[in-house]
Backbone as numpy.savetxt, mean C-alpha at the origin, in Angstrom:
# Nx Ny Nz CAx CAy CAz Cx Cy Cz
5.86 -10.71 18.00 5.02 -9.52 18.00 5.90 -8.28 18.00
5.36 -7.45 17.09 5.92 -5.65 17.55 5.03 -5.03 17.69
5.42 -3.54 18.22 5.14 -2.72 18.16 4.90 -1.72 16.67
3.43 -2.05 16.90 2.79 -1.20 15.74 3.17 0.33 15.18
3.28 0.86 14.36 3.32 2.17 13.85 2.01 2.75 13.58
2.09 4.34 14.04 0.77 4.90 14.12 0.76 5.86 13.77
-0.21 6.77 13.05 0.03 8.20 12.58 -1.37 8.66 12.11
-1.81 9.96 12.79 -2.99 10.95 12.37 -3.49 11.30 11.04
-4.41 10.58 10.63 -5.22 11.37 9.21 -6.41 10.92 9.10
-7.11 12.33 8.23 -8.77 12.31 8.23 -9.54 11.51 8.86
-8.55 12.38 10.36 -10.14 12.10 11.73 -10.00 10.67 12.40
-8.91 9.92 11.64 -8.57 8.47 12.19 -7.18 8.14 12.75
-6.71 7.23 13.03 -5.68 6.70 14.03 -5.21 5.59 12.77
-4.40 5.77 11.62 -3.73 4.56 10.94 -2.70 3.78 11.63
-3.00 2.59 11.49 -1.92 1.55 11.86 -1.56 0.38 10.85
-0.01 0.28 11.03 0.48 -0.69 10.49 1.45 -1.39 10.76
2.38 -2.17 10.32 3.53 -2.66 11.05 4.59 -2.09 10.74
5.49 -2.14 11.70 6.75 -0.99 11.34 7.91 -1.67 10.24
9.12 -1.10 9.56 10.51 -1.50 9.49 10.52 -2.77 10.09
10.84 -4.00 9.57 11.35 -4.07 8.28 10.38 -3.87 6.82
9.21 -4.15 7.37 7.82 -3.89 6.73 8.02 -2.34 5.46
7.64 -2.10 4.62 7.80 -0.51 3.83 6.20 -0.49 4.22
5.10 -0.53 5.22 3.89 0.01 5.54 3.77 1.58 5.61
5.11 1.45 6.33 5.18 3.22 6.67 4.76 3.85 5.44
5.29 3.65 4.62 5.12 4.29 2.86 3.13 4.43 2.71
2.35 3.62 3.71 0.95 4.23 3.76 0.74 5.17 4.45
1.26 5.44 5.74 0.93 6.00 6.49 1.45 7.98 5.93
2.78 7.63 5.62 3.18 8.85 4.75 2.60 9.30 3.87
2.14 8.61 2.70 1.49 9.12 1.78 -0.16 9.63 1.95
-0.67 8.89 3.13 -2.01 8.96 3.58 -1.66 10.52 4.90
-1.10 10.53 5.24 -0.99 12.36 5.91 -0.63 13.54 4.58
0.30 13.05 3.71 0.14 13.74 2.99 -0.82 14.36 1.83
-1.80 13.16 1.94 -2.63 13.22 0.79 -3.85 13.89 1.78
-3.91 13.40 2.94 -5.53 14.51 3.66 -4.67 16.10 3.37
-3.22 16.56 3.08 -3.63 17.87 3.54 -3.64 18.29 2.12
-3.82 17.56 1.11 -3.87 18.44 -0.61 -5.26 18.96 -1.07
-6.40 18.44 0.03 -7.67 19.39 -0.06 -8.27 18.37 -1.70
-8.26 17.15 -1.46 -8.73 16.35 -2.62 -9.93 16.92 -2.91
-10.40 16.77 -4.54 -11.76 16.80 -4.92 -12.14 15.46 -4.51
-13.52 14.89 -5.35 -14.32 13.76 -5.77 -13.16 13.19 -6.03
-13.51 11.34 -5.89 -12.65 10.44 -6.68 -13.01 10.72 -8.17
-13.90 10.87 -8.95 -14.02 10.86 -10.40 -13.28 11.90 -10.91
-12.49 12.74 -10.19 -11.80 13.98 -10.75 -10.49 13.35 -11.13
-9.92 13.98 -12.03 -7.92 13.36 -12.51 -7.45 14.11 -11.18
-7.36 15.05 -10.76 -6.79 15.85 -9.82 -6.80 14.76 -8.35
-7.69 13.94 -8.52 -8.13 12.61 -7.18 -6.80 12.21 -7.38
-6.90 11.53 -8.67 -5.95 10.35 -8.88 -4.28 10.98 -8.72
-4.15 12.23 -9.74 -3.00 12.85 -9.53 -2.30 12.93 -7.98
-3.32 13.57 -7.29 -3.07 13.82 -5.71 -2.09 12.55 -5.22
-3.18 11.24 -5.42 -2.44 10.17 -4.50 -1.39 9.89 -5.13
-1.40 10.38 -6.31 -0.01 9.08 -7.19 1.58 10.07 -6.81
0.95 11.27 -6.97 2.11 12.04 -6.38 2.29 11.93 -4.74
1.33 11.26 -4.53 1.69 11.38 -2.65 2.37 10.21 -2.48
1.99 8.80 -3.12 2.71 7.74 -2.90 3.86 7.47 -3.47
4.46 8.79 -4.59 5.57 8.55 -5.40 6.58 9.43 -4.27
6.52 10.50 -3.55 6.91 11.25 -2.92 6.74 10.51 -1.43
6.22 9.79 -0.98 6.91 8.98 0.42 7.63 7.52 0.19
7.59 6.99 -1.16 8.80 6.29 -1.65 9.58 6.59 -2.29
9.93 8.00 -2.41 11.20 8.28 -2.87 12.53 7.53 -2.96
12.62 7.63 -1.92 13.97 6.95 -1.30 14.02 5.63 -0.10
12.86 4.50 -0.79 12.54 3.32 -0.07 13.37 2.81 0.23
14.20 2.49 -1.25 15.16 1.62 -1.32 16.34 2.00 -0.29
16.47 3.27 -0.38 17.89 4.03 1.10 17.57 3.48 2.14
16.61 3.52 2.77 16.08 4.06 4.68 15.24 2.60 4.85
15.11 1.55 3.85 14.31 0.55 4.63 14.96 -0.67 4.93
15.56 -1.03 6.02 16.05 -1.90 6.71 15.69 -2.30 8.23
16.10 -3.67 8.23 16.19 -3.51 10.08 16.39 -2.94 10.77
15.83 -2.48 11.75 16.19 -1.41 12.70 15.75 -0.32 12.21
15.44 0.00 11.22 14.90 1.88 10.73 14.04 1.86 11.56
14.32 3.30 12.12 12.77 3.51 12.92 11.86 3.94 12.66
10.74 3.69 12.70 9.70 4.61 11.65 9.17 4.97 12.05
9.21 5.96 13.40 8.70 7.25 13.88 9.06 8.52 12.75
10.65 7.84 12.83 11.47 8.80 12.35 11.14 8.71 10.95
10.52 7.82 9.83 10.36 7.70 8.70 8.97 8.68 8.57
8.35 8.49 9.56 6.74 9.34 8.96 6.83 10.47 9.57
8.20 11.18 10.64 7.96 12.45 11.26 7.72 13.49 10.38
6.90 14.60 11.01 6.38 15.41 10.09 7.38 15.98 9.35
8.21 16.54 10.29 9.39 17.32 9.64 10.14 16.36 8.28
10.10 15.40 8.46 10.25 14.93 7.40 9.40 14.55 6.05
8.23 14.40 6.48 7.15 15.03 5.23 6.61 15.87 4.51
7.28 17.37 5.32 6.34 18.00 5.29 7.29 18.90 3.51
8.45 18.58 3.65 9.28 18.76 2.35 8.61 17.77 0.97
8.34 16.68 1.49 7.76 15.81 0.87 6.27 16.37 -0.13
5.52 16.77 0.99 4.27 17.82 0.53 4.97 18.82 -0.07
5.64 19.72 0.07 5.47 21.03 -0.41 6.22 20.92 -1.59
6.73 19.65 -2.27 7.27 19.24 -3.55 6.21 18.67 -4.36
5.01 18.69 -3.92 3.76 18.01 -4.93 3.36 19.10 -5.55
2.93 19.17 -6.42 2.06 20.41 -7.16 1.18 19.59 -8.67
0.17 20.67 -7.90 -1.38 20.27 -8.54 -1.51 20.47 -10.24
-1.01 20.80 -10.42 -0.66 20.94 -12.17 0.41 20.10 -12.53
1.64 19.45 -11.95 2.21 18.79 -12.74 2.88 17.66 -12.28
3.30 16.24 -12.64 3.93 15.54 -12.17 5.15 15.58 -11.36
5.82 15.24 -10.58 7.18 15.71 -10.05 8.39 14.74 -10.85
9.24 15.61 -10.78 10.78 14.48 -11.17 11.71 14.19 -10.39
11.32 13.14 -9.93 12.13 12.22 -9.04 13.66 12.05 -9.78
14.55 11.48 -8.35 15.37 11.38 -8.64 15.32 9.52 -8.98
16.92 9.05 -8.44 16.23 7.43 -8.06 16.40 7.26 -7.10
15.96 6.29 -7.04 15.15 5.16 -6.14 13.56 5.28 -6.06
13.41 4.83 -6.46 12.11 5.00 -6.22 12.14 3.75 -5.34
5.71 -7.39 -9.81 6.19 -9.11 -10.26 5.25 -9.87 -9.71
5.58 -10.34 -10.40 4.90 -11.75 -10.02 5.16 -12.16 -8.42
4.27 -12.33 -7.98 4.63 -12.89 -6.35 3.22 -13.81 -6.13
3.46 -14.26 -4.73 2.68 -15.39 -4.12 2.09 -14.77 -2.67
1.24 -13.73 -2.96 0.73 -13.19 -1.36 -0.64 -13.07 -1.19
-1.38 -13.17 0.48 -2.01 -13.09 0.32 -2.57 -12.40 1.22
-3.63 -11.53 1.33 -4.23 -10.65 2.06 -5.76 -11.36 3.02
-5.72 -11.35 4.66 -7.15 -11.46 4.30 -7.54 -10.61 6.14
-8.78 -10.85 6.33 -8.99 -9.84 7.62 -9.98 -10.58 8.09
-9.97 -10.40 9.61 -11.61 -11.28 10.23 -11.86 -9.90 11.24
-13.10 -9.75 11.95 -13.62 -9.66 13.32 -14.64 -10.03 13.87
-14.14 -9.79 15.01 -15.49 -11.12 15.81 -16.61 -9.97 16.49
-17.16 -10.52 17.49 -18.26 -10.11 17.97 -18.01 -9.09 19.63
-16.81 -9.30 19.34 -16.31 -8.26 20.79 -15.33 -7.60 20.15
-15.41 -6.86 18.96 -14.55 -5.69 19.00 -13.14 -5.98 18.40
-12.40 -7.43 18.33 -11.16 -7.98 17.85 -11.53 -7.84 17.04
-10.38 -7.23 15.98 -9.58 -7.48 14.61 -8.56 -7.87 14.02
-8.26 -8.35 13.13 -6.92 -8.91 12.58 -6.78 -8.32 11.17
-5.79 -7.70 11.01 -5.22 -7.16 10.18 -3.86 -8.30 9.40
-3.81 -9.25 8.29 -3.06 -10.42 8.21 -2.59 -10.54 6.89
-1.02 -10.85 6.69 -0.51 -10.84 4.97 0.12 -12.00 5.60
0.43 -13.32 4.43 0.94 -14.01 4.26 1.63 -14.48 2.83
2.91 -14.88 2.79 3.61 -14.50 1.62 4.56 -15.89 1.11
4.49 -16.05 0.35 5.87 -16.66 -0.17 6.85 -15.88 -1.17
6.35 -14.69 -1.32 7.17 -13.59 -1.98 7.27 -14.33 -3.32
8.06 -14.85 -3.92 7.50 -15.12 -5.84 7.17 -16.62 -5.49
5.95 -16.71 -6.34 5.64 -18.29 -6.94 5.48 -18.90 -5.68
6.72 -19.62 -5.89 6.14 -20.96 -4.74 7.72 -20.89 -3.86
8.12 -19.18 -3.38 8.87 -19.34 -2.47 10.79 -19.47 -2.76
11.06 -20.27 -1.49 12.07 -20.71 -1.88 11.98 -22.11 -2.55
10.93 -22.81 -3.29 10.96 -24.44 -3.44 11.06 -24.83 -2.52
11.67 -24.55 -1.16 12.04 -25.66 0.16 10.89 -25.83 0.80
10.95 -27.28 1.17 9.92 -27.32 1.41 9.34 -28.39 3.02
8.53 -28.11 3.61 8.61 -28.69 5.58 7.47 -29.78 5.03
7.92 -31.08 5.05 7.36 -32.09 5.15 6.53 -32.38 5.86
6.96 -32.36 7.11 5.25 -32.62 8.02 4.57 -31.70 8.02
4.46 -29.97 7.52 3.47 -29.19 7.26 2.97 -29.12 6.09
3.65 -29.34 5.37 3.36 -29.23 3.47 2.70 -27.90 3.45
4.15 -27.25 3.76 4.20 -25.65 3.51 5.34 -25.17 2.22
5.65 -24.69 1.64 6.44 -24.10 1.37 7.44 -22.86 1.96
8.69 -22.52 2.19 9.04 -21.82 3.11 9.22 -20.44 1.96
9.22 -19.27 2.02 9.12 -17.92 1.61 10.77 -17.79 0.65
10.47 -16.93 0.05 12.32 -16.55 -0.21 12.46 -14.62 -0.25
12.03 -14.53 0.90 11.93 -13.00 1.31 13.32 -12.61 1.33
14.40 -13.15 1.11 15.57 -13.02 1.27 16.26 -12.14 0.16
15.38 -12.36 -1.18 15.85 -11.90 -2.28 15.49 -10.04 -1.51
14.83 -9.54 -0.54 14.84 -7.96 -0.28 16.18 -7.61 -0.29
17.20 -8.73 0.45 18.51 -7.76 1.19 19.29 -6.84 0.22
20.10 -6.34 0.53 21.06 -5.46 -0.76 22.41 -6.29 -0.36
22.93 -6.44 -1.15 24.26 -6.91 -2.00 25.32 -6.57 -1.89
24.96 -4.91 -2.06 25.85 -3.74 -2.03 26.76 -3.66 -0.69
28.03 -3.42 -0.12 28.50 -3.58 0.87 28.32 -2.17 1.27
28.04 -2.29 2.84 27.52 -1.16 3.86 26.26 -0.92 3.57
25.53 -1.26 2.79 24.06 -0.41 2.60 23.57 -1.24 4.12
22.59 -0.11 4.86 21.53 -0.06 5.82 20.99 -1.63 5.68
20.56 -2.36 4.59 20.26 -3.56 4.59 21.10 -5.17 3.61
21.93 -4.93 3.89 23.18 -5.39 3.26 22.96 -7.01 4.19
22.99 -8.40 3.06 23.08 -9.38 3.66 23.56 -9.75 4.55
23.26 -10.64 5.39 24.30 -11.46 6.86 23.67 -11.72 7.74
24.00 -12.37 8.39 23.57 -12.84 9.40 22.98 -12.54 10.38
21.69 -13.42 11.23 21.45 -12.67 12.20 19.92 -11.42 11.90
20.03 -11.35 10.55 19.46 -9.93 10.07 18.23 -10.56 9.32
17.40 -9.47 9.50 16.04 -9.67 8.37 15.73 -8.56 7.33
15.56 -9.25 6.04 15.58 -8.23 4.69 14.23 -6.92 4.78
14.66 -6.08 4.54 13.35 -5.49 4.23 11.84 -5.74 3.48
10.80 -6.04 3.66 9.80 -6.78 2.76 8.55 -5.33 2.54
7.62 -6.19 1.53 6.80 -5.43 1.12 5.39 -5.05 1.68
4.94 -6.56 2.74 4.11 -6.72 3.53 3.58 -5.18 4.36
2.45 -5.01 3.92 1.72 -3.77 4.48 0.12 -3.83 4.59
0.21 -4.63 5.82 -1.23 -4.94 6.50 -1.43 -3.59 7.13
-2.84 -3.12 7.02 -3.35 -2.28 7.97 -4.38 -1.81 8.88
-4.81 -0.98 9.43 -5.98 -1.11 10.78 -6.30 0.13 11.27
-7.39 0.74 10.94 -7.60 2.18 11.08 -8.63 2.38 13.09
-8.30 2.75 13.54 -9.01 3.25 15.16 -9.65 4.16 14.80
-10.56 4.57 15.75 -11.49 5.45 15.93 -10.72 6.57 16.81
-11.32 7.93 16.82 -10.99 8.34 17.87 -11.01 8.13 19.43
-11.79 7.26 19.75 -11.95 6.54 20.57 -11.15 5.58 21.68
-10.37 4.74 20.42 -9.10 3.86 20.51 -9.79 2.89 19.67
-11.11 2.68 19.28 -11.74 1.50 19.18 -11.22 0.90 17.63
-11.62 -0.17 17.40 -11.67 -0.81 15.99 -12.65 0.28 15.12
-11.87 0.73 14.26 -12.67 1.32 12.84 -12.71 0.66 11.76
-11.53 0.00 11.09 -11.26 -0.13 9.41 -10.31 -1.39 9.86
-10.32 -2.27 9.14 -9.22 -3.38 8.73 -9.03 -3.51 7.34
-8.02 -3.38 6.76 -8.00 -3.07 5.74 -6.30 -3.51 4.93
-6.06 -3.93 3.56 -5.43 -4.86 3.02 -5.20 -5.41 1.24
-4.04 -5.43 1.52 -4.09 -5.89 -0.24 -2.34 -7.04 -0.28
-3.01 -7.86 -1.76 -1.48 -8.48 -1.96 -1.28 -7.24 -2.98
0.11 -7.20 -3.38 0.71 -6.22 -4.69 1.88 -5.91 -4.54
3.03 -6.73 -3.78 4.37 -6.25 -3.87 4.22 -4.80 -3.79
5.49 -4.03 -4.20 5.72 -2.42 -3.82 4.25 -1.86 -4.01
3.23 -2.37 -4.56 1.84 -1.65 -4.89 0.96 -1.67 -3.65
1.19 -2.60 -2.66 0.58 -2.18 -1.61 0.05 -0.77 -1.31
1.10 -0.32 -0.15 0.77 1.06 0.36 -0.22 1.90 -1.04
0.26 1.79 -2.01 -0.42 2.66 -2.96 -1.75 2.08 -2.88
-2.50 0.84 -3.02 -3.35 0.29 -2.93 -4.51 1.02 -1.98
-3.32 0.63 -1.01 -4.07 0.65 0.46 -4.57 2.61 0.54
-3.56 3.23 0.21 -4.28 4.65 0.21 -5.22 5.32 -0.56
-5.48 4.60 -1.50 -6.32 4.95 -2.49 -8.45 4.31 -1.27
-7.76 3.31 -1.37 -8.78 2.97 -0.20 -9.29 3.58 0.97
-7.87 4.14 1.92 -8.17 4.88 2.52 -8.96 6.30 2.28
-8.24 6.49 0.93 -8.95 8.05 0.92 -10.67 8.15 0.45
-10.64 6.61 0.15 -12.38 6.55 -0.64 -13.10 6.17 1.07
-12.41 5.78 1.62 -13.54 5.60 3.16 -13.53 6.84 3.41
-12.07 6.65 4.13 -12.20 8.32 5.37 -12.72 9.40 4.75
-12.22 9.89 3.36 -12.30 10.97 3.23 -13.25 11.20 2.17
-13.92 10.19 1.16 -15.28 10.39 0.02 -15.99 9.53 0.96
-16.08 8.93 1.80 -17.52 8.15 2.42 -17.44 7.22 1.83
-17.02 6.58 0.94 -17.53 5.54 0.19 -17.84 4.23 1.52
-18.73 3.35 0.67 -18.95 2.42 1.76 -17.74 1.17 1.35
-17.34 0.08 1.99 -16.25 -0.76 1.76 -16.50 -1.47 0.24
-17.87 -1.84 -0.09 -18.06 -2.33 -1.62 -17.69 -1.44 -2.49
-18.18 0.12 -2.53 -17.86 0.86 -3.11 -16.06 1.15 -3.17
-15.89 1.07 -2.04 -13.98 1.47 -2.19 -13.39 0.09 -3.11
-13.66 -1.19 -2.83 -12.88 -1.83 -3.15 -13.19 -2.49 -4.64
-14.37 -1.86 -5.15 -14.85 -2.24 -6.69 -14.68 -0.69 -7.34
-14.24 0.19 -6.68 -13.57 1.11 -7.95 -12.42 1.56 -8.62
-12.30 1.68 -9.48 -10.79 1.56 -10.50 -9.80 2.43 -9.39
-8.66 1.59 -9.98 -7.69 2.13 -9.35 -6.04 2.08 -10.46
-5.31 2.68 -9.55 -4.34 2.80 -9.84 -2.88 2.53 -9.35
-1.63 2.10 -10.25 -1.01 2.03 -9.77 0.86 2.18 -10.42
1.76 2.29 -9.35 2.96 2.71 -10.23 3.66 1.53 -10.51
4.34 1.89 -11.71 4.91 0.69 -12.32 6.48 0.96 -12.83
7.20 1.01 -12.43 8.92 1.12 -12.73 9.21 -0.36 -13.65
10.69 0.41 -14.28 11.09 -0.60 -15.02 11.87 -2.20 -14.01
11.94 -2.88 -14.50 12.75 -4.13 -13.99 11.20 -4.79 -13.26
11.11 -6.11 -13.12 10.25 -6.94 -12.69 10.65 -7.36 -10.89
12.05 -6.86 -10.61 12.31 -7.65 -8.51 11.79 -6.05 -7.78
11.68 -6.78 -6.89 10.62 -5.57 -5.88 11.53 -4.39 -5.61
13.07 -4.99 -5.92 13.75 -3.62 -5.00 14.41 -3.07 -6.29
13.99 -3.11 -7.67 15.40 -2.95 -8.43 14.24 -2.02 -9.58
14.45 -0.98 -10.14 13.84 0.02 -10.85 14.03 1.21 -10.60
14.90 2.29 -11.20 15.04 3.61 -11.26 15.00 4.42 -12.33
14.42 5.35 -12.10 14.08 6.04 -13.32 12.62 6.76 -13.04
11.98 6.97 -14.41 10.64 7.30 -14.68 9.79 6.30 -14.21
8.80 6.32 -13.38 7.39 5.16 -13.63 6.29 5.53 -14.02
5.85 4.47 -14.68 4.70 4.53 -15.27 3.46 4.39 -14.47
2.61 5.21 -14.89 1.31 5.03 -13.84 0.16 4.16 -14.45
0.06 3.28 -14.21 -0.92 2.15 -14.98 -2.41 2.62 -14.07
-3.40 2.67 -15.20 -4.78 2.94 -14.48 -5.86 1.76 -15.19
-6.59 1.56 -14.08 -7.34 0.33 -14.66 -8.62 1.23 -15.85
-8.64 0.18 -16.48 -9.58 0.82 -18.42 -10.58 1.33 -18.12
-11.65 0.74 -16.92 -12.72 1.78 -16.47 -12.75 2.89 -15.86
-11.73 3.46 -15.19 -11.43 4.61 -15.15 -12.38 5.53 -15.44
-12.19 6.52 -14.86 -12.99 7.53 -15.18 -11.78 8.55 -16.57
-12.49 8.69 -17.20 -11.78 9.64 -18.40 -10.84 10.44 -17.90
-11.59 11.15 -16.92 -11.00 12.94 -16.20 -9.49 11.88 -15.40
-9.63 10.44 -15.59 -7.97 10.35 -15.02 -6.69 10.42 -15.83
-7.22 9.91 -16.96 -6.39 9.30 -17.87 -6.09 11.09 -18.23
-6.73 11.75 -18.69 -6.36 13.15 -19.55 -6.05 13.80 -18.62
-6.19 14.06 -16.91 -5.73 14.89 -15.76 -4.27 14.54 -15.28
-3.93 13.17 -15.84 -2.73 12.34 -15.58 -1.52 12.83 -16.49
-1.99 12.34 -17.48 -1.56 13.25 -18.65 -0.82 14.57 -19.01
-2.00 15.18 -18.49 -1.67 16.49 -19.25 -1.05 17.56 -17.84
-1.01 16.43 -16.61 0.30 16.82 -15.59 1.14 16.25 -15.61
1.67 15.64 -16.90 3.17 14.63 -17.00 3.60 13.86 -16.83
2.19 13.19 -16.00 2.50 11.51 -16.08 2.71 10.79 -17.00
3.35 9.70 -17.40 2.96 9.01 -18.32 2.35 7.82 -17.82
1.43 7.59 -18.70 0.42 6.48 -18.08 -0.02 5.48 -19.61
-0.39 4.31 -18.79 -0.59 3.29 -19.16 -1.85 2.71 -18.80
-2.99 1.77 -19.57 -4.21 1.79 -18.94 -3.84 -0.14 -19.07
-4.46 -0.18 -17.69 -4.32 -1.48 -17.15 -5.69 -2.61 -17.43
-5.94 -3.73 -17.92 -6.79 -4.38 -17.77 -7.90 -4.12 -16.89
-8.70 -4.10 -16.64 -10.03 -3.68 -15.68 -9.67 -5.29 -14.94
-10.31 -4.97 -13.73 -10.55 -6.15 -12.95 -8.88 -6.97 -12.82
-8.19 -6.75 -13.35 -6.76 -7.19 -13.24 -6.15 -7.51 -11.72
-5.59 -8.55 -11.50 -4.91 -8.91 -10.38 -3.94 -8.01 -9.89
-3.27 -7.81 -10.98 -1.81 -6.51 -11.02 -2.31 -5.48 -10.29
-3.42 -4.84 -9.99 -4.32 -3.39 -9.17 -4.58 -3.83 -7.86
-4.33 -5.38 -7.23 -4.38 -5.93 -5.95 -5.69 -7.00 -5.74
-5.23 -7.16 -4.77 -6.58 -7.81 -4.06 -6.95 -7.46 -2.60
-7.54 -6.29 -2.82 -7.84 -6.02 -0.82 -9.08 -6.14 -0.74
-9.13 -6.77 0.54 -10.83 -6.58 1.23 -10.30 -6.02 2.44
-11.50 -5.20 2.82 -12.33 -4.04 3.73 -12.96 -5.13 4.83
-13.10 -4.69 6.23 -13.99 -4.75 7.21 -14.29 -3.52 7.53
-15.41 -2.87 7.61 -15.21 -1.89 8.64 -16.30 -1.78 9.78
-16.57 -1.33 10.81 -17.23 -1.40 11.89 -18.29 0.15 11.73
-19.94 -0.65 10.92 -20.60 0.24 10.92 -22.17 -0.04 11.90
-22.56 0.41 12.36 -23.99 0.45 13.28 -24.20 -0.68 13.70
-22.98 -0.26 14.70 -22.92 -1.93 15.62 -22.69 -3.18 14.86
-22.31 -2.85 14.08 -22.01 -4.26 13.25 -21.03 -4.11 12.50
-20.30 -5.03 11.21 -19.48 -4.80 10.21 -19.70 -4.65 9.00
-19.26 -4.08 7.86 -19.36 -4.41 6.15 -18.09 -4.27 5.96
-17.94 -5.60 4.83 -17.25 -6.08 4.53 -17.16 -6.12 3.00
-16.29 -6.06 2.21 -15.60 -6.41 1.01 -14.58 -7.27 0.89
-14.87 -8.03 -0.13 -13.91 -8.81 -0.84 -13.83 -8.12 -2.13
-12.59 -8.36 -2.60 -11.49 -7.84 -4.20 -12.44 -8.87 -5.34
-13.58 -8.51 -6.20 -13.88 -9.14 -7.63 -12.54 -9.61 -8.30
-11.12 -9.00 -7.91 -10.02 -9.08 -8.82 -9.74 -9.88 -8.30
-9.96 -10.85 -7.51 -9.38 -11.89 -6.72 -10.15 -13.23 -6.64
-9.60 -13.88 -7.25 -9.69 -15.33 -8.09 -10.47 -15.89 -6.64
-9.97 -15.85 -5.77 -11.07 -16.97 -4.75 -11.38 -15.85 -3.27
-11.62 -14.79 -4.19 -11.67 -13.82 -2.84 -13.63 -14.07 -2.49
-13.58 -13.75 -1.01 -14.72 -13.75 -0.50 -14.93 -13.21 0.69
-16.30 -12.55 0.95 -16.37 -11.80 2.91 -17.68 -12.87 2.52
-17.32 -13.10 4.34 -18.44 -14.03 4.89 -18.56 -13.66 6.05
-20.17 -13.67 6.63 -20.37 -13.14 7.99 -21.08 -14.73 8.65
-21.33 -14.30 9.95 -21.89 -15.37 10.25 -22.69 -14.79 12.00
């Protein structure tokens, strides 16, 4: 067990898991994105907002995410708040660098007293490392491929040590302290982006959890296919139903974009709990081959 990471936006208490985890990369982009004064989701200016908010708190993933990073210090304001005042509403930003196929899976329960579980399970590509535990008939993960190579980097192989991963389960409180939101996706580096786009259709458009998790979305796409290796320009892939005002608002602020299959796996698979009038609603991902919410 750790100690969770926590941070203030639109009126809620986000949580996720800290370093070695890149979760933080939600929590950053989700403070930055309540203070850009979003329109409607059907506006390009929606979509623009988040893609520049989640491109601007992974800037520099690949630097600062290792064992031991602390990620107080990753989401402190003072350190975002440069982050924000480099977005602008007319045009894409130009990053410097740093900004696949995998085997993960997302899912969430709560019960009848208030527990939630917020839960990712992974074999990171395919089927892992191949190795494999006989009396469980598990496959064991090959999360190993995160570490860096490079000698001295912050997450540099050896012993003893755990790689940085992509895993970004999350869990929104009430003001209260109470259970609000459980909330989740598989998508390698596309997580956090996932996950804020979600966030901003609850907390901040109302949407109800069916509504957040059956509308188009978006997501960034760098060159090279391994989770840690792509610098340069990325491409912003938007799923085909889209609303128009994204594709031409995207655009004609310098994104370059790409339109993604509708319903496509590649855009995630998250389902929603959230805790409404004494009770829950729930979503499951249509994009997700055996996804399902069940109450009972």
């Amino acid at each position: 067990w750790v100690e969770p990471l926590g941070l203030e936006a639109w009126g809620r208490r986000l949580w996720t898991v800290p370093p070695n985890s890149q979760g933080y990369l939600t929590l950053a982009a989700a403070w930055m994105a309540e203070r850009l004064d979003l329109p409607d989701p059907g506006d390009g200016l929606w979509a623009h907002g988040l893609v520049e908010a989640a491109r601007q708190a992974a800037h520099d993933r690949n630097d600062v995410l290792h064992e031991g990073a602390e990620g107080a210090a990753l989401i402190a304001e003072e350190r975002l708040e440069p982050r924000l005042a480099a977005i602008q509403r007319d045009r894409a930003a130009v990053l410097g660098d740093s900004y696949g196929a995998g085997g993960t899976i997302f899912l969430c329960a709560a019960d009848g007293e208030g527990m939630g579980v917020s839960l990712i399970q992974s074999n990171f590509r395919g089927w892992g490392s191949q190795l494999i535990v006989p009396e469980l008939g598990i496959f064991l993960q090959n999360r190993g491929a995160g570490f860096s190579l490079e000698r001295g980097h912050p997450a540099e192989y050896g012993p003893g040590r755990r790689p940085p991963h992509t895993l970004s389960p999350a869990l929104v409180t009430a003001p209260s302290g109470e259970l609000d939101l459980l909330i989740g996706t598989m998508g390698g580096h596309s997580q956090p982006q996932i996950v804020l786009q979600l966030l901003a259709r609850r907390l901040a458009a109302g949407q109800s959890p069916a509504e957040a998790v059956t509308s188009p979305r978006w997501v960034l796409d760098g060159p090279g296919v391994d989770t840690w290796v792509g610098r340069g320009q990325v491409t912003v892939r938007v799923e085909n139903h889209a609303p128009a005002a994204w594709f031409q608002g995207l655009a004609a602020r310098g994104h370059r974009v790409e339109r993604a299959p509708s319903w496509s796996g590649e855009l995630g698979h998250a389902h929603v709990i959230a805790v409404e009038g004494g009770g829950y609603a729930g979503a499951a991902d249509p994009r997700s081959e055996g996804g399902m919410a069940l109450g009972y």
